[in-house]
N, C-alpha and C positions, 0 to 999 in steps of 0.2 A: 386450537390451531394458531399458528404464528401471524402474524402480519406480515402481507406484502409490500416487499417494498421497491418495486418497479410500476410505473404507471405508462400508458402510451406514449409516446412522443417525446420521454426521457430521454435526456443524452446521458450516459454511462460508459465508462471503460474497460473493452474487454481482453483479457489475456488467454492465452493459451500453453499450452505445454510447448510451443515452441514458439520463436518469432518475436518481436516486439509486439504491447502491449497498443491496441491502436483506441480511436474514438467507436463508437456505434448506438443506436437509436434504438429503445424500446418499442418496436412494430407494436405486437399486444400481447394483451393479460390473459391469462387461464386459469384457469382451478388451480392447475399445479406447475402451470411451467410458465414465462415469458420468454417471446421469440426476438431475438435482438438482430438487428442486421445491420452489417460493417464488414469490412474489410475484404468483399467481394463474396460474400457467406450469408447465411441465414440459420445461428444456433437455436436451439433451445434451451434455457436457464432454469434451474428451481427458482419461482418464483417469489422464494422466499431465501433464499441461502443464496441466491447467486449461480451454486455452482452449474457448470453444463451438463449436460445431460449424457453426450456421448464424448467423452474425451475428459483432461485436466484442465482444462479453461474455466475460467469466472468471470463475472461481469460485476463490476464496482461501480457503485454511485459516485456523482461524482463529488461528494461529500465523505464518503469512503476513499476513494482513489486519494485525495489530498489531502487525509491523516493518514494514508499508508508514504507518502511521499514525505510530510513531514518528519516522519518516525525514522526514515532509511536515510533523509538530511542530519537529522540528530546522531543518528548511530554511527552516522559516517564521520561527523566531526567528533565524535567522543572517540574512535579508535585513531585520528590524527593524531590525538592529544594521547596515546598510547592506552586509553581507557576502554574494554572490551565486555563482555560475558563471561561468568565463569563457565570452563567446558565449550559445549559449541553450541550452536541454538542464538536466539533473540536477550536482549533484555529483561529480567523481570518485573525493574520499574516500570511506572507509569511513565508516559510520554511528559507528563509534567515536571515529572523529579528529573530524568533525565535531561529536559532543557533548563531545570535552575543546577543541575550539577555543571553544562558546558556553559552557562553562564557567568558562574565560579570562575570556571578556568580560562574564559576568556578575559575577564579583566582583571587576570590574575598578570605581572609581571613577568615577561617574555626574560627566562634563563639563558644567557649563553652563555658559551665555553669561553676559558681564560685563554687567552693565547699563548700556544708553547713556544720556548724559548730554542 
């Protein structure tokens, strides 16, 4: 069996299939589920996967939560720089590769256009 990874009195952030993504508090643990409450609600999580029980909502640690932020900051600045995924979907690199590849292009020399005549 997997390790839980929610404990009481956790703060963790919970999303849902609709709505913005708010804060909420690990009430308690169970065999199989923890009960998170926020956002005027009281879900129930797998308490090992996060996900909710009745609906598409998940609850992320808040150590989770702020490597999914960092990854969607990285991704964002690498399709600035016109650099994307091939097809559609995520990244394949590692979050690592891709901040030493936008690192490249950041102190790489800003191109601009000549001016026309």
């Amino acid at each position: 069996m997997s390790e839980k990874k929610f404990t009481p009195g956790q703060s963790v952030m919970m999303t849902r299939s609709y709505g913005k993504p708010f804060p909420a508090v690990v009430e308690k643990v169970g065999r199989k589920y923890a009960y998170i409450v926020g956002g005027g609600s009281k879900d129930a999580v797998d308490a090992v996967t996060g996900q909710q029980q009745h609906g598409f909502g998940r609850a992320f640690t808040m150590a989770e939560w702020e490597e999914r932020e960092r990854v969607s900051e990285v991704t964002r600045e690498l399709r600035l720089h016109g650099i994307g995924p091939i097809g559609s979907g995520r990244f394949k690199q590692s979050i690592e590769t891709l901040e030493a590849i936008l690192a490249v292009l950041q102190s790489a020399p800003q191109e601009t256009e000549a001016p026309r005549d």
